[in-house]
RODO-2510 file (C-alpha; in nm, 4 decimals, decimal comma):
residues 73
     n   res          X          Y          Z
     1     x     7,5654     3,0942    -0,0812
     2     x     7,3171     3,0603     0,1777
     3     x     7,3584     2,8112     0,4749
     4     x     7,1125     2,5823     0,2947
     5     x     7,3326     2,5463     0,0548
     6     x     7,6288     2,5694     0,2802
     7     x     7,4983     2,2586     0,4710
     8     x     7,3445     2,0700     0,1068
     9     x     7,7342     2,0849    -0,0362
    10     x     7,8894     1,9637     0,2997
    11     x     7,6544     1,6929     0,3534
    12     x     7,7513     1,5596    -0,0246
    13     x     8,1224     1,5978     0,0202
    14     x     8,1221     1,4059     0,3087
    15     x     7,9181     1,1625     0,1610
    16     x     8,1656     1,1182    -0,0955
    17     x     8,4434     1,0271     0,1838
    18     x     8,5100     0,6939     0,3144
    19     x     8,7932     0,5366     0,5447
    20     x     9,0715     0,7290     0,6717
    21     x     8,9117     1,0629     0,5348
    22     x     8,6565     1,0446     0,6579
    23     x     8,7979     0,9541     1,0002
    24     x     9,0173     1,2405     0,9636
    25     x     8,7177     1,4791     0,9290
    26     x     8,5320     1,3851     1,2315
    27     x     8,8465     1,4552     1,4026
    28     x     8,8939     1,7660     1,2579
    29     x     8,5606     1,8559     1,3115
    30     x     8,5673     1,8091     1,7160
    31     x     8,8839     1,9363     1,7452
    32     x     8,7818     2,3161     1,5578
    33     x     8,4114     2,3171     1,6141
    34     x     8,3492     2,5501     1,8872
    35     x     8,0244     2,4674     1,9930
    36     x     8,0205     2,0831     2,0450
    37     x     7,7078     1,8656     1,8440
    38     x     7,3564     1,8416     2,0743
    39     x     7,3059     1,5386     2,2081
    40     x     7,0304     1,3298     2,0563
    41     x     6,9789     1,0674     2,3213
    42     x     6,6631     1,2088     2,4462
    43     x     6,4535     1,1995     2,1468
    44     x     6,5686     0,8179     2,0822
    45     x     6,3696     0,6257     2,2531
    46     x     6,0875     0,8326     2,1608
    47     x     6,0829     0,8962     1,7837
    48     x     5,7561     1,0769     1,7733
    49     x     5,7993     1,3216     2,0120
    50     x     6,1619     1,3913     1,8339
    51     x     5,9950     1,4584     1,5331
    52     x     5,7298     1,6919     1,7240
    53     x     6,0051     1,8890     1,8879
    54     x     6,1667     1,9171     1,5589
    55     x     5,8872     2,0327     1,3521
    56     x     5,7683     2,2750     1,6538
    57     x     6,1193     2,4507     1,5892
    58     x     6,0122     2,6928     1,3015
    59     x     6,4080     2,8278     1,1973
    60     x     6,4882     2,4713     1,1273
    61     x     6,1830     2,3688     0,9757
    62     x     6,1916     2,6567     0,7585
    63     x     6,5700     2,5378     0,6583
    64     x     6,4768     2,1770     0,6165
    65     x     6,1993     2,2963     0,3910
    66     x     6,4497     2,5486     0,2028
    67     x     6,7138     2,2630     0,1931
    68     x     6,4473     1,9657     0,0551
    69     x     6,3588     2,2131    -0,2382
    70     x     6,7189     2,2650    -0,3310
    71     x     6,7413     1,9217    -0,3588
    72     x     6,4557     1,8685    -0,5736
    73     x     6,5583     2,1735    -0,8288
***
């Protein structure tokens, strides 16, 4: 499984959870994740140049793109 797919199954399980599960997740999650989520504050006040920086990042651009046709098949 690729981590397209990886990330496309996670992201519907958790969208499947609700209340204390998924409460217990998040908790999970930032207790056994090693490397801790990136902020997101600085692109927030400025959407466009959020998008910019993410589209100028090829490696996740090409894994968006490889995620949105997984989606669509």
């Amino acid at each position: 499984m690729t981590e397209a797919e990886l990330k496309l199954t996670l992201f519907r399980w958790i969208d499947q959870l609700s209340g204390d599960h998924l409460h217990k997740l998040v908790e999970f999650m930032g207790k056994n994740v090693e490397k801790p989520l990136e902020p997101v504050s600085d692109f927030q006040n400025d959407l466009e140049a959020g998008y910019e920086a993410m589209a100028a990042d090829k490696k996740r651009e090409a894994e968006a793109m490889e995620w949105g046709e997984g989606v669509l098949n």
